[in-house]
C-alpha positions, 0 to 999 in steps of 0.5 A, spaced: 237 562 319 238 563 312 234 569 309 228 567 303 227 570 297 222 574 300 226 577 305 232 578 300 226 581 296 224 586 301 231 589 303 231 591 295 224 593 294 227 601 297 232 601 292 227 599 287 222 604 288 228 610 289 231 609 283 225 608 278 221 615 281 226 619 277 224 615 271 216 617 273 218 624 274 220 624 268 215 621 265 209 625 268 212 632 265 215 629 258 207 625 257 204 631 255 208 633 250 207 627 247 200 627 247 200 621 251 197 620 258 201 623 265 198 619 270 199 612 267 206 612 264 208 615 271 205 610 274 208 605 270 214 606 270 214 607 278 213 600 278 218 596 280 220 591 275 215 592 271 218 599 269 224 594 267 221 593 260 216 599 260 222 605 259 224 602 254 218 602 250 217 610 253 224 612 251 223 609 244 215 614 244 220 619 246 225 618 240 220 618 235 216 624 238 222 627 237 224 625 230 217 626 228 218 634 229 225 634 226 222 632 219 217 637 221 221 642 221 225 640 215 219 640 212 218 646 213 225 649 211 225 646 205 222 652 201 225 657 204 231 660 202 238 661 205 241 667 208 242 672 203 
């Protein structure tokens, strides 16, 4: 008897779920910090497949979060004077 594209689906369906839980751990401490919503990003993206496209999108909210604190912090020593 072949196996269907069901049954191949649900043999991976548990590695599909373990390796996409690191990513909804992360981004339920990470979310906050952001200002964005914990439950729904981790939700999201302990979705298989679904959570495919979205750890792309929620790594670049990530890069841009972190970029826009580091030009606030160049900002703010633009003006202060170097060690003396």
């Amino acid at each position: 008897m072949q196996p269907t594209g069901a049954d191949l689906f649900v043999s991976f369906l548990p590695f599909l779920l373990l390796t996409s839980l690191p990513f909804a751990i992360g981004a339920f401490y990470l979310a906050p910090k952001m200002g964005r919503n914990r439950w729904l990003w981790a939700i999201v993206l302990f979705l298989p497949i679904v959570n495919l496209i979205v750890v792309y999108i929620f790594f670049f909210l990530v890069l841009g979060a972190m970029l826009d604190r580091l030009n606030a912090i160049l900002d703010r020593t633009k003006n202060v004077a170097p060690f003396s």
